[in-house]
Structure formats: C-alpha cells, structure tokens
C-alpha positions as CSV (number, residue, x, y, z in Angstrom):
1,X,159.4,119.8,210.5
2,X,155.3,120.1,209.6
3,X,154.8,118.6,213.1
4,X,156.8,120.3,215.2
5,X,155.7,124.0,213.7
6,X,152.1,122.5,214.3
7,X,153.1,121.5,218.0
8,X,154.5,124.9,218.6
9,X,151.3,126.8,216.7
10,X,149.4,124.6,219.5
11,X,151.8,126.1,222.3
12,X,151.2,129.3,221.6
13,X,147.6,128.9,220.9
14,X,147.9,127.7,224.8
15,X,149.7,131.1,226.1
16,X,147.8,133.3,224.7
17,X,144.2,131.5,225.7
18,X,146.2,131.4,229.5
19,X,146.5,134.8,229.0
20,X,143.2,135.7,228.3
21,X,141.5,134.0,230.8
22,X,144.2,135.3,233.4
23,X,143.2,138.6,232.2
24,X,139.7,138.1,232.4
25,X,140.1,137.1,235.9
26,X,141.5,140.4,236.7
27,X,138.9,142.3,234.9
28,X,136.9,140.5,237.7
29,X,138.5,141.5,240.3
30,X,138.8,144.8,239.5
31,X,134.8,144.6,239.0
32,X,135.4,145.2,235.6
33,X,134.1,142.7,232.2
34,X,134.8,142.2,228.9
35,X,137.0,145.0,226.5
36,X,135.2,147.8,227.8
37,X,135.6,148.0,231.2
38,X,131.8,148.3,232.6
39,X,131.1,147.5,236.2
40,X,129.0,144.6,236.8
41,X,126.8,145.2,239.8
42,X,125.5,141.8,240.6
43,X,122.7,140.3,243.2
44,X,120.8,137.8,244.3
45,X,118.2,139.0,246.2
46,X,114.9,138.0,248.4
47,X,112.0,140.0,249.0
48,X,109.1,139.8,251.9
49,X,106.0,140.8,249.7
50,X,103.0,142.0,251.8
51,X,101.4,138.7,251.7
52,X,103.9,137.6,253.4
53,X,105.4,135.2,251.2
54,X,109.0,135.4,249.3
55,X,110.4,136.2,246.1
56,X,113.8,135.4,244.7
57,X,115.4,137.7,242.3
58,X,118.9,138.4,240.8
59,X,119.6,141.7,239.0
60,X,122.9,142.9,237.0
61,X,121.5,146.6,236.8
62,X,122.2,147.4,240.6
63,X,120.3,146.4,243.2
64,X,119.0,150.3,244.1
65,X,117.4,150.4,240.2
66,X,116.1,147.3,240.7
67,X,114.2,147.7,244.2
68,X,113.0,150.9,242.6
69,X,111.3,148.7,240.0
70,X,110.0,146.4,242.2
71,X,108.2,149.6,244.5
72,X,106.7,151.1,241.1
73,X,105.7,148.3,239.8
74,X,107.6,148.8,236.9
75,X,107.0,145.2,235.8
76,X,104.2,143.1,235.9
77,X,104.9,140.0,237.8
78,X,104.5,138.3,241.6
79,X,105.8,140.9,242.9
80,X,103.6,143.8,241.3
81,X,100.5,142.2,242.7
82,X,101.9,141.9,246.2
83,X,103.0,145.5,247.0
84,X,104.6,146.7,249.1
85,X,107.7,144.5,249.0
86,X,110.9,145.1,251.9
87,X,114.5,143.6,251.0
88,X,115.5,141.7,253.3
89,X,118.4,139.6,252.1
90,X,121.1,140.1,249.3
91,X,124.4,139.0,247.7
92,X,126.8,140.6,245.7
93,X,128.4,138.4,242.8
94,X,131.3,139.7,240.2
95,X,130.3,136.6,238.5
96,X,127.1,135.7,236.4
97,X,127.0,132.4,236.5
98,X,127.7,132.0,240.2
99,X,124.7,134.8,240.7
100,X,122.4,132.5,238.4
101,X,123.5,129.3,240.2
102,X,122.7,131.0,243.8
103,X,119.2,132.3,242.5
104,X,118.2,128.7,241.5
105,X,119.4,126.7,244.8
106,X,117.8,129.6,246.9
107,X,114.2,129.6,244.8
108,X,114.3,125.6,245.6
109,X,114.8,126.2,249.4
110,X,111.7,126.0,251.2
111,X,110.3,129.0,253.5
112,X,111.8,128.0,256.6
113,X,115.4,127.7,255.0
114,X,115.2,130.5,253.3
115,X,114.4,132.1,256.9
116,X,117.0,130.6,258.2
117,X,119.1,132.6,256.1
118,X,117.5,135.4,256.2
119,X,118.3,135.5,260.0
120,X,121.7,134.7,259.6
121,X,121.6,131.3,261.5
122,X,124.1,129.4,258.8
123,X,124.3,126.5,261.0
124,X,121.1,125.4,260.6
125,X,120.8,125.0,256.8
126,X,122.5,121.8,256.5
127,X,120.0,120.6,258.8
128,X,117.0,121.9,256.6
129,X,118.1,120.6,253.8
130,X,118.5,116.7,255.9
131,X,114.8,117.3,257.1
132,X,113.2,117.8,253.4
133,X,115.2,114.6,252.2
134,X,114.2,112.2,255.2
135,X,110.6,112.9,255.9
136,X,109.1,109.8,255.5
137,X,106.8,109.5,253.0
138,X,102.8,109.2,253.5
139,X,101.4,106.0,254.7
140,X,98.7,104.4,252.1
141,X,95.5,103.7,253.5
142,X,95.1,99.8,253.8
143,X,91.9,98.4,252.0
C-alpha cells in the first residue's frame, strides 16, 4: 500500500509541475511573467557607433529607455565614448534566455555578417559563417 500512495504522490507531483509550466507558457504568450503579471519588453539590439564600428546589446527595460541611455550617456562603456550611436537592428524576445543566447551568437559574428543582417540579406549568412571556418590558415615561412 506504501508504494502505490508513493507512486500516486509522484503522479500528482507530475500534474501539477505540467500545470505550471503550461501556465507559464501562457504567461508568455500573453507577454506576461511570473505571479505578477509584468510585461517583459525584450531585445537584442545592434548599434552603429560614430566610429563606425558595432555594438551588441540586449535590454529587458524597453528598448526606447534603453536607446535613451545609450544617447546620454547614461552609462559609461563603448558606447559612451563613441557618441552618437543610430539603431540599426533589433529583435523582440518574450524569452530571456533565447534573448541572451541571440546576443552572444550575434557579438561572435564578424562585421560583415553582422551586415549581412543588418541589411536583411538572410541568405547569405550560412555562407559567412562557411567562409570564417574554411579559410586556410597562414602559410609558415620555410627556413
């Protein structure tokens, strides 16, 4: 009898952890996370700084605050020092660790990837990411 209330204990454990996680991917869906309902405003971002160069950034406060801190220089970082900075690429995630797994693909890209993106041209990214893998490496010089 001890075993069989311990395998039903262990079924309901079940249901109720399906049921949480089912109800946590609606709170998803519905933009909403965790008990108190707050909107997560996810994304993944890239910058053009005035230098010309790149940054990669991911923000959960909402990407208007965020490009307001990156005009005032609210923070000091690369992108304080390279003022003024333009937006010119963005995703929207509901989930964190997808956002955080973007941001760290896309800061490994090199430039021309990331402009290939930038620009929209999808198809070639497979091909940038063949190029950096079969470059041959340097020749030594013979002595």
């Amino acid at each position: 009898m001890g075993s069989l209330h311990r395998q039903r204990n262990k079924t309901l454990s079940f249901d109720k952890l399906r049921m949480r996680v089912l109800n946590e991917k609606v709170a998803l869906v519905r933009g909403k996370v965790g008990a108190q309902g707050s909107h997560m405003d996810i994304h993944v971002y890239i910058l053009r700084c005035s230098d010309g160069s790149y940054y990669v950034g991911l923000t959960k406060a909402g990407l208007d605050k965020r490009m307001a801190e990156h005009h005032s220089g609210t923070f000091e970082g690369y992108t304080s020092k390279r003022l003024p900075v333009t937006l010119v690429w963005n995703q929207h995630y509901l989930v964190l660790t997808q956002a955080i797994e973007c941001e760290r693909r896309l800061k490994g890209w090199r430039r021309e990837k990331k402009e290939a993106l930038i620009r929209g041209d999808y198809r070639l990214l497979p091909a940038l990411s063949r190029t950096a893998k079969s470059r041959s490496p340097k020749t030594q010089p013979s002595s």
